[in-house]
Structures are given as C-alpha cells and as structure tokens.
C-alpha positions in Angstrom: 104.9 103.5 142.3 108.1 104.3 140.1 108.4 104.5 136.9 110.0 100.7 136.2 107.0 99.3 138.1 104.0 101.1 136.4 105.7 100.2 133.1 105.5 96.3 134.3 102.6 96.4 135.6 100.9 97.8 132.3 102.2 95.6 130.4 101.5 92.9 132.2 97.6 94.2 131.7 97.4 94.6 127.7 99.7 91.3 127.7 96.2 89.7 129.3 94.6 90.8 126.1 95.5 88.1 122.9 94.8 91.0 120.6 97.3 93.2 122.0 99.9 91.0 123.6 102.2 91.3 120.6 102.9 94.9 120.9 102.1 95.0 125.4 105.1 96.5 126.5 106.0 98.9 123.5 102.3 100.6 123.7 102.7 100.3 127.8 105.9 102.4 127.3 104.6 104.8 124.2 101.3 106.0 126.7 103.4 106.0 129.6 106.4 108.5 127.7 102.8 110.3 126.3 101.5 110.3 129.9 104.5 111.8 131.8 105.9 113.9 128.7 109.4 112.3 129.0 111.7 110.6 126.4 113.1 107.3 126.2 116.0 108.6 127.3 114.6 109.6 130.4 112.7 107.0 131.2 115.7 104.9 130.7 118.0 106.8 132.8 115.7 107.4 135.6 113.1 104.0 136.3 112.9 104.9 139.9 111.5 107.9 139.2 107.7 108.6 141.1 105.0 108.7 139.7 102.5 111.5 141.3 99.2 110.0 141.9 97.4 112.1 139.3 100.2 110.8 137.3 98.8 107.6 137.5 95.5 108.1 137.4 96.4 109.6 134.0 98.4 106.4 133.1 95.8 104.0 134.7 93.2 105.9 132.3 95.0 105.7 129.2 95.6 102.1 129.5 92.0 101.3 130.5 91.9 102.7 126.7 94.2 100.6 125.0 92.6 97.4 126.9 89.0 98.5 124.9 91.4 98.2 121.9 91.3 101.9 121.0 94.3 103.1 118.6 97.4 104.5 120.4 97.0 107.3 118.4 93.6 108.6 119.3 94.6 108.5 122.4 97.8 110.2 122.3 95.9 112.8 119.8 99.2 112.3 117.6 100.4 110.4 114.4 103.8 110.8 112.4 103.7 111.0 108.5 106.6 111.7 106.3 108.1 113.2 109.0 105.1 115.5 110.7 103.7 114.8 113.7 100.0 115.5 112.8 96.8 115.5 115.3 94.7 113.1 114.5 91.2 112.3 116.3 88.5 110.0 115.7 86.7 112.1 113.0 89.6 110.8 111.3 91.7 107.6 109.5 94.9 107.4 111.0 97.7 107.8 108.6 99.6 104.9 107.4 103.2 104.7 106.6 102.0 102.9 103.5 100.5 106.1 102.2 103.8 108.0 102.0 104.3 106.0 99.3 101.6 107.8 97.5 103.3 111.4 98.5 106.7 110.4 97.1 105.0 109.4 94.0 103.5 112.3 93.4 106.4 114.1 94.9 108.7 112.8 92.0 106.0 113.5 89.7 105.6 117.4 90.6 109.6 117.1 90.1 109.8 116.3 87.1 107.2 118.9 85.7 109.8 121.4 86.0 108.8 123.8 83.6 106.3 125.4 85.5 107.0 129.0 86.3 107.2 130.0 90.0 104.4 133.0 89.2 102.5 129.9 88.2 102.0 127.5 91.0 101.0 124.1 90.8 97.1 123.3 91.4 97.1 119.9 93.3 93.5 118.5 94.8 93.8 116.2 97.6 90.4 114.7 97.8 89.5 112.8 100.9 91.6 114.6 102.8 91.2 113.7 106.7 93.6 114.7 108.6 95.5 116.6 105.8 98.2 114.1 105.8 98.9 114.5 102.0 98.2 118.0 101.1 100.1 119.0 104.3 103.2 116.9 103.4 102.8 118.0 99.7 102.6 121.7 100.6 105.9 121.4 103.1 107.8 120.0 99.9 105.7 122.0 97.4 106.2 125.3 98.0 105.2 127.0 94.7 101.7 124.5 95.2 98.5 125.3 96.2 96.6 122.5 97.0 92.8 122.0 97.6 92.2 119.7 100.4 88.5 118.4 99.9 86.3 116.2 102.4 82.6 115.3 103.1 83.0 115.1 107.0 83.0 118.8 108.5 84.7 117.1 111.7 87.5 115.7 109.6 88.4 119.2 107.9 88.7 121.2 111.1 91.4 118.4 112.1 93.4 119.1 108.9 92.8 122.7 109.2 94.5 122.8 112.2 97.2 120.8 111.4 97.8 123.0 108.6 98.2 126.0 110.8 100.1 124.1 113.0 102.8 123.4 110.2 102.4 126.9 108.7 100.8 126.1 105.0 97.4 126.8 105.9 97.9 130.0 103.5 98.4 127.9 100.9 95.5 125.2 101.4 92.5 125.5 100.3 90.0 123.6 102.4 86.2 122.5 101.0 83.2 120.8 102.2 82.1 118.2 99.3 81.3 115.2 98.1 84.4 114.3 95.8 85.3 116.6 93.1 81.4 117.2 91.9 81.4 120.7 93.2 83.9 121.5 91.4 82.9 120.0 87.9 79.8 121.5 88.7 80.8 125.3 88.7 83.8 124.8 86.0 86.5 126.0 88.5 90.2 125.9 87.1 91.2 122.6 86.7 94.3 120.9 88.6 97.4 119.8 87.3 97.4 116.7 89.7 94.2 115.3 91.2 95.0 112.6 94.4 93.5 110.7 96.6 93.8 107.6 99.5 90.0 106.9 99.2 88.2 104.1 101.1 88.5 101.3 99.8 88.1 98.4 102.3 84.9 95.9 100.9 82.1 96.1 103.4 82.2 92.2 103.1 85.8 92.0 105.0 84.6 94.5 108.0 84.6 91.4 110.4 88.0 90.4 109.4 89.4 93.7 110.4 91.2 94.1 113.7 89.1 95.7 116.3 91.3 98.7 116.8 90.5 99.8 113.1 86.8 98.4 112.9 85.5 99.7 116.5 87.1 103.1 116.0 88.3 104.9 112.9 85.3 106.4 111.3 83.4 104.3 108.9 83.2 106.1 105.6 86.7 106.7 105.4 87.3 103.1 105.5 84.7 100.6 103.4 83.7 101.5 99.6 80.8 99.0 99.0 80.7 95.1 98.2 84.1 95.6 96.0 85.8 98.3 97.6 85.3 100.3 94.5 82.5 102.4 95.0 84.6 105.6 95.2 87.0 104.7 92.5 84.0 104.6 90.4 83.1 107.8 90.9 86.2 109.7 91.6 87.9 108.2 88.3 85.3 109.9 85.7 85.3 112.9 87.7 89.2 113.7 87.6 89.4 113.2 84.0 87.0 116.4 84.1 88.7 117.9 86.4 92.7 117.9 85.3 94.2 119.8 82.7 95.5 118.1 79.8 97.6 115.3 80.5 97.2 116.2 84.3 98.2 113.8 86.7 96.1 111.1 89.0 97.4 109.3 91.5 95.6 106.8 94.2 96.3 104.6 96.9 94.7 101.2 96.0 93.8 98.3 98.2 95.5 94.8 98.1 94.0 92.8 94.9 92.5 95.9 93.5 94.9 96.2 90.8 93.1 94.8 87.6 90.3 96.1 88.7 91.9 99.6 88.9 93.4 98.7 85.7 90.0 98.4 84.1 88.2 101.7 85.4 91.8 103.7 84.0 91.5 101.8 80.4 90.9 105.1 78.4 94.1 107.0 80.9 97.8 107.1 79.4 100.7 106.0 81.0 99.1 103.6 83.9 101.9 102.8 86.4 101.1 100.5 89.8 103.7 101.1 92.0 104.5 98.8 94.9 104.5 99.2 98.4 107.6 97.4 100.9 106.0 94.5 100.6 106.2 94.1 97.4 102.1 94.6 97.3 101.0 97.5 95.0 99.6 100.1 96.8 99.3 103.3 94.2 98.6 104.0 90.7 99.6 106.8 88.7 97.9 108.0 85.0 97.4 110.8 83.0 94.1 111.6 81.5 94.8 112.0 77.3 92.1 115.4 77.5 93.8 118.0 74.9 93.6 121.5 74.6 90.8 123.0 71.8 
C-alpha cells in the first residue's frame, strides 16, 4: 500500500465517524507523518512511497485510536505550546493555545517589574501544573526565575518533570506534591512574587455537553470544579493572597461566563484586569493582592 492510498483510505474511515469527519483527512495525515516520522514535505513529494507492513500495522493501530475518539495528542505523546513541543500523556490536560494567552500576560507582567536584581530571581508558582506547560514556557523566557511547579496528581508531575529536563530548566523548577498552595501557607515558606494558575474550571453539570475526545479521556480533576466551576477558585483565591508578597501578582485562566463571578471572589484585589482571548471571550484575569509590608 503506498503512501497516497493509506492516507485515503484513513480518512475515508474517521470520515465514517460524524464526530470526527470535520477534521478526517488532517488527523489521517498528522498520525500517518507521526507513524512513518516523515514531513509534509515528504509525504508530499513522494505519495508512492511503500509502506512496510509493520508500517501499517502501526498506522492501522493509531487510527483504530482516533476512531474511539482518543486525542491526537495522546496518541502521538506530543503537544506544541508557545513554541515547545511538550509530552503530554493521559495523566495530563492537553495544552490549549488559549492558555498562552495566560503566559504572555504574565510574561509582560514579569517585564515590566524590572527592577529586580539579577542576584534576586523572580519567585513565580505555577499551581496546577500538568504537564508543565506554563512554568516551562515561563522558565525558557524567564531566565532570572525560579518557578515552583505544584500538582496533586504524582502521574502528572513526572510528565512535567520530564519535559522540564527535556528543555533544560529543570534546575530551575521546583516541582511539589500538594493540594494547591496549603502546604505552603502551612510551613510559612518565602512568598512569590507572582502566583498562577489554569485551574479546572469546567461545571460538573456541562460534562455531557463536552466532546468525547475531552470527556472520555483527559483526566477528570483537571477539568470539572464542582456545580459552578468555581470550586478551585474559591480556594486558590484566599490562599494566594497569603502566599504573594506585597502587591504580588495573580493571574488565572477563567472559563467562558465566569467573569463576574471571578470579579466577585477578587473584590478586596487591586488593579483587576480580564483580558480577552481571540475570540474576543475573556479568558484570564490579572490582580494584585493590596498585603503591605509591617
């Protein structure tokens, strides 16, 4: 079978499928470049190509996969974000492009807090942290940070740990097993001069209306936050304001409609700022808790 023909009749199969038919032949062509560890370019310059019969095997496999609606990239093992390809698994959320919004934000943030001294690094907490999407790309653009990359899942922090090795900041990454920032509070450790976070925050009451893809296979608890979607906004707001130094920084993703809620839990915060994703939806909120110095 060559190339051109697995490719047609893959697509063909996930075409079958009314969930995936939108996307058929670019997700028949991303597994099959995965499968043979080609480029476009290759594939586009040689269609006649032969597949070896383990070769397809593999392919066959990986779109048996796709058909059970399972994300492209758990089963490619690989995700892009702000420019890094990161390994993601399914102890793991996927990363979104919508969260880069959330690193630029604090990105420009960090940038304009200029006057710290390089013997002096920034102390950033990236709570929630998965696959280490945001302290990984805050550390590559950071280089005076160190960042504390917290998580409750064990599973999930051996993915970001190796991601972190893999783009050479694992020195300066601080990975922890807890529950939010509680440990921390609890043992008065030095506070941070920016706390963030892309918590779950999907209400448990729209899990049916999620596509399969999401609800069948990224984990759980890093998705749904209770009837609201608030549940860890609750939680994680009061514990940041203990946890920053004065006038440090918080910045979230939020889920669609959340923002006067959001709005509400950061009443007593100065200088609340949505900001809006692409589609004009807003997707993060910055503040600054008013804590001074005794």
């Amino acid at each position: 079978m060559t190339l051109r023909q697995a490719l047609i009749a893959a697509t063909q199969k996930l075409a079958s499928s009314e969930l995936l038919q939108p996307n058929a032949q670019r997700d028949a062509e991303l597994l099959l470049l995965h499968t043979l560890d080609i480029s476009k370019a290759t594939l586009l310059a040689h269609p006649e190509r032969t597949l070896t019969p383990e070769q397809a095997s593999q392919y066959e496999a990986a779109i048996a996969r796709r058909l059970h609606n399972e994300p492209i990239q758990y089963i490619t093992g690989q995700q892009e974000f702000y420019g890094l390809i990161l390994c993601v698994t399914p102890a793991v959320l996927i990363p979104r492009p919508e969260t880069e919004h959330l690193v630029e934000a604090v990105l420009a943030e960090m940038a304009a807090i200029n006057a710290h001294p390089q013997n002096q690094p920034l102390r950033i907490a990236d709570i929630g942290t998965g696959s280490g999407a945001i302290a990984i790309a805050l550390a590559t653009h950071l280089p005076h940070a160190e960042i504390t990359a917290i998580d409750i899942s064990l599973e999930a922090l051996k993915v970001a740990e190796a991601n972190a090795r893999l783009h050479q900041v694992a020195h300066r990454i601080h990975f922890q097993h807890a529950d939010l920032l509680a440990s921390h509070n609890e043992t008065h450790a030095e506070p941070f001069d920016a706390i963030v976070s892309n918590p779950p925050y999907i209400p448990t009451m729209d899990q049916a209306q999620l596509h399969p893809q999401v609800r069948d296979h990224e984990p759980s608890s890093a998705l749904y936050a209770g009837l609201s979607g608030l549940d860890i906004y609750r939680r994680l707001i009061p514990q940041a304001e203990a946890a920053l130094k004065p006038n440090g920084l918080l910045a979230l993703e939020i889920g669609h409609g959340q923002r006067e809620a959001l709005a509400a839990l950061l009443t007593h915060w100065h200088r609340v700022a949505f900001l809006d994703d692409l589609q004009q939806i807003p997707r993060v909120v910055l503040a600054q808790n008013l804590t001074t110095e005794t």
